[in-house]
N, C-alpha and C positions, 0 to 999 in steps of 0.2 A: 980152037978145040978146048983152050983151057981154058974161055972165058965162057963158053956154053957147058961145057960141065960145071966150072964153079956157078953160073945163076940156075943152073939146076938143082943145085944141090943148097943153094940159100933160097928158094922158092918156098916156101909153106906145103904140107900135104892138101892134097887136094881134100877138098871133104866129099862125104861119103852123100849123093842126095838120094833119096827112096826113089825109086824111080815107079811109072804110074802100077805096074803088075804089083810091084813090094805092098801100096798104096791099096788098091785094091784087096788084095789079099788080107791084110791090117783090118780092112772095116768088115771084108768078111768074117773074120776071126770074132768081129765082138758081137754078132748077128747068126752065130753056127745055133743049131737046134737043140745043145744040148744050155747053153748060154740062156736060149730064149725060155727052157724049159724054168730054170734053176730063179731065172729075171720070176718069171710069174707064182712061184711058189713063193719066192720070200716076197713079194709084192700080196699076194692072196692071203699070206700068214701074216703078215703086217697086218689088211683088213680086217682079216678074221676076228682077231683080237682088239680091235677098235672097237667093233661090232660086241663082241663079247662083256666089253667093260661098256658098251651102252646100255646091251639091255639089262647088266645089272642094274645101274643107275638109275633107267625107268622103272625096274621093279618095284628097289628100295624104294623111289619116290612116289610113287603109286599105291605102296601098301602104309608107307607111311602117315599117306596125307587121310588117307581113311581113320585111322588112331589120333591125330594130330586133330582134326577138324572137330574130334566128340571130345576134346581135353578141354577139363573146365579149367587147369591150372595153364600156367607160362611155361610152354614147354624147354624154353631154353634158362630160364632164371629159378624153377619150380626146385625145391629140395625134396617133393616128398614121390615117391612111386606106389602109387595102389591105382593098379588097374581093374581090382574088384568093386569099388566103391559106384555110388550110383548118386550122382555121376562121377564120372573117372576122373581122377587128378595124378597128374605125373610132370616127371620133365627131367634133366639132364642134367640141373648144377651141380650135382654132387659126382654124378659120372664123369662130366668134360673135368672137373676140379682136381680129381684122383688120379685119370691117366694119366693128366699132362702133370702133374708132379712127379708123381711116380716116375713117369718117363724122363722129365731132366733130371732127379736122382742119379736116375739109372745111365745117362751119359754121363753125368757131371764124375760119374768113379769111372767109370768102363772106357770112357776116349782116352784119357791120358794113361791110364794104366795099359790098354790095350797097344797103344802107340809106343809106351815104352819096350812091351817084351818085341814087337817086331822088331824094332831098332837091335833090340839084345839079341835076336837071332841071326838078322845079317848082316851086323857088321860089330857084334865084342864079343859073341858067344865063339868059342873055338868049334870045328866044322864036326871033333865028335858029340859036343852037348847041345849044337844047333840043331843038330837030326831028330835026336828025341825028345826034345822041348815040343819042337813043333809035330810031331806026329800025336805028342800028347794034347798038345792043342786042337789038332785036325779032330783026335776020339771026343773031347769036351765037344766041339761042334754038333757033333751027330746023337748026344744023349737027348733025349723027348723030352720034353717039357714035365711030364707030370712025374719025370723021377727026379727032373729040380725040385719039384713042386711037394715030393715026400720028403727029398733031403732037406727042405727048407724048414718042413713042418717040424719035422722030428729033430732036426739036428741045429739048424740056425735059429730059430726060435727061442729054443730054450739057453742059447747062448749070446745072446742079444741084453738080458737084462743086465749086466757088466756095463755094455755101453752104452745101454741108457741111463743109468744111475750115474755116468761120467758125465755124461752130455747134459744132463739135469742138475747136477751140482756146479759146473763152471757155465754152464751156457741157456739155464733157465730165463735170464733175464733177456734176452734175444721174442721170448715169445714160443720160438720153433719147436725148443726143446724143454719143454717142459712134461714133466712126466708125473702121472697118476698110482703109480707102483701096477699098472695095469699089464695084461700080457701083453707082450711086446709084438704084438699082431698089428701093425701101424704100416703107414705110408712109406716112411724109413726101408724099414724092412723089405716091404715090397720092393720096395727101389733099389738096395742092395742085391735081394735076389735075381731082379733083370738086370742089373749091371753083372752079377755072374755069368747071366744065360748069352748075353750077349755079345761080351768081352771075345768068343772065340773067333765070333764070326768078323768082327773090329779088327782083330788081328792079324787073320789070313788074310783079309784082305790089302790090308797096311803094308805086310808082311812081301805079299805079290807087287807089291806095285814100287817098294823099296827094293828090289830084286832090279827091277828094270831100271834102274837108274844108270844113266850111262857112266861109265869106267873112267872114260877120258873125263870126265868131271870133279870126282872123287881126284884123282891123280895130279889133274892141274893146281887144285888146290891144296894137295898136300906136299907138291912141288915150290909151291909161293912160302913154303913153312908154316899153312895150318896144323889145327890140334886137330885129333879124331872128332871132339864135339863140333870145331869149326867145321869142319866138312862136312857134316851131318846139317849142322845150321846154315850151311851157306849152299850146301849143293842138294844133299836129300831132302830135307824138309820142301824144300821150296816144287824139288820136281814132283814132291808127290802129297802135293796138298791136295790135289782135285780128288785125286785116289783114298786120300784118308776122309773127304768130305764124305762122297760117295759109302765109304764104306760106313763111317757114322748114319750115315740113313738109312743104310740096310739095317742095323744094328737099334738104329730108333724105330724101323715100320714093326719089326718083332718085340719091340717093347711096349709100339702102342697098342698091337693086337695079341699080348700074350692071354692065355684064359686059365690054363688048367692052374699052372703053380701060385698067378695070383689067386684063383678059388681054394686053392690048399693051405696058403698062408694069413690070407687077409683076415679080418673079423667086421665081416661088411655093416654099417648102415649110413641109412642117407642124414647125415648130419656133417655138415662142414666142418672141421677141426682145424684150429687154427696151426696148432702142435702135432709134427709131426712123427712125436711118439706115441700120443696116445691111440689107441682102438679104435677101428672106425674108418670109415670113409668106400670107395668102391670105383672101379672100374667102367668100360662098357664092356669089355669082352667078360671080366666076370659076371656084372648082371647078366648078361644076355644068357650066360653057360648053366647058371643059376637058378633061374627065372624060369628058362624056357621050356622045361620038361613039364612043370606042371601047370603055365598059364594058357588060359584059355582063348578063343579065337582072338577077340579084340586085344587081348594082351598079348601075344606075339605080334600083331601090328606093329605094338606099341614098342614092343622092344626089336622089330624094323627099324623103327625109326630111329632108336637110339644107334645101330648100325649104321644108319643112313648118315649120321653125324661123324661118325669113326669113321667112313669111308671118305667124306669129303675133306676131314683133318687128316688122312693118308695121303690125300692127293694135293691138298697143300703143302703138306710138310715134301713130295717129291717134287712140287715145282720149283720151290725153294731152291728147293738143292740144285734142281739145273740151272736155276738161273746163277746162283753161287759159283757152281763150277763155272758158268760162262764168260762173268767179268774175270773170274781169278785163270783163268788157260793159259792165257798171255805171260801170266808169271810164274805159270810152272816151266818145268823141262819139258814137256810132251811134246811142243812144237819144236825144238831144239835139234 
């Protein structure tokens, strides 16, 4: 009796196997009508949207190649835009030149400034000056562009030539900065201004994704005798690079397509500047905002087609990024 109670009781529990009805039931479950309903909407809303972003693409490409085929100039190397001229001469260099400065400007301030206040919110801001930091962060999000685009005018504008007369006296010999005592309507600027517009959205998101970082990570490491930075360096940062990449690209697609406050601040023309103080220079999204009210058939074509370029530089600049976040996944926390 004591030898069958004790190997009863050193026996292992039995485990538990689904038996065929459990089994059944299980594949029913992922096959019920309301499952299959829910399967085909986001399967059709997937398509939709596929669809969606095609027939833009054939549009652009369609109304483009009509403007594109009558250009007597290099539509991709061409400085000068006059679609009234007979024959027509235009092109892009001075548009693709502008965004993409403008736009690394506008990351080169907003990623690391934006990465720091998240940092400051969760994890050194004490929990009553975290609250209203970010909720003022949350309202900067949601103000429109074209009341950057007045604040810039009126207000950063005219306080800009301070730092440009600094930049012009230690850092003329660079090339960049050189300055003509001109209004301070420049590349610079621009690039500042979308580094403000974009900073909130860099943050919230930085912000959310430093939130999720697990506990047990921060803790083991501050149990090994790390510093607050240490843990930050060695646990945050790392879990939430995909999240800060991510969120730098949302923060770069609205700065390559911003229109109103570049058109409120800029002082457009098509001439390359080497210096990014002086006057001068132009976007796509502001020619196109610019332009398009009063050019005629073949010149909205025309300025299609310069869209058709912005569109395809969106779409590179997001494949980028996935493929970015793809190699780096492995070294954040997310799998963890």
């Amino acid at each position: 009796m004591d030898i069958t109670t004790r190997n009863t009781e050193d026996a292992p529990p039995p485990t538990s196997q689904p038996t065929a009805g459990a089994q059944k039931r299980v594949s029913r479950g992922a096959t019920r009508p309301g499952d299959r309903i829910f399967l085909g909407l986001s399967r059709g809303s997937g398509i939709f949207l596929l669809v969606i972003m095609a027939a833009i693409a054939v549009f652009l490409t369609y109304r483009a190649s009509l403007a594109i085929s009558k250009d007597h100039g290099n539509f991709l190397t061409t400085s000068e835009w006059n679609t009234n001229l007979q024959p027509p001469v235009f092109g892009i260099a001075v548009l693709a030149f502008g965004t993409i400065v403008s736009s690394i400007i506008a990351m080169l301030i907003a990623v690391p400034v934006a990465v720091a206040i998240a940092l400051f919110i969760t994890h050194y801001a004490p929990r009553k000056l975290a609250g209203p930091v970010a909720y003022v962060v949350d309202l900067l999000a949601a103000v429109p562009s074209i009341v950057y685009g007045l604040w810039g005018a009126l207000i950063l504008v005219p306080h800009m030539t301070g730092l440009f007369g600094w930049l012009n006296d230690y850092f003329s010999w660079t090339g960049l900065f050189t300055w003509d005592e001109g209004a301070p309507r420049s590349m610079l600027t621009v690039g500042i201004l979308l580094a403000i517009m974009i900073l909130p959205i860099i943050t919230n998101v930085s912000r959310e994704v430093f939130r999720q970082v697990p506990q047990m990570h921060e803790e083991a490491a501050l149990a090994l005798g790390a510093t607050r930075w240490e843990v930050i360096r060695m646990s945050v940062l790392p879990f939430g690079r995909s999240g800060v990449i991510s969120a730098s690209m949302l923060g770069l697609g609205r700065a390559l397509g911003e229109t109103m406050a570049v058109a409120t601040v800029l002082s457009p023309d098509f001439i390359i500047h080497a210096s990014l103080l002086n006057p001068g220079g132009g976007t796509f999204a502001q020619n196109i905002a610019s332009k398009f009210s009063e050019a005629t058939q073949f010149g909205r074509d025309a300025l299609i087609a310069s869209g058709l370029v912005l569109f395809v530089i969106t779409l590179l600049v997001n494949g980028a990024a996935r493929i970015i976040i793809a190699r780096r996944a492995e070294y954040s926390g997310a799998n963890a």
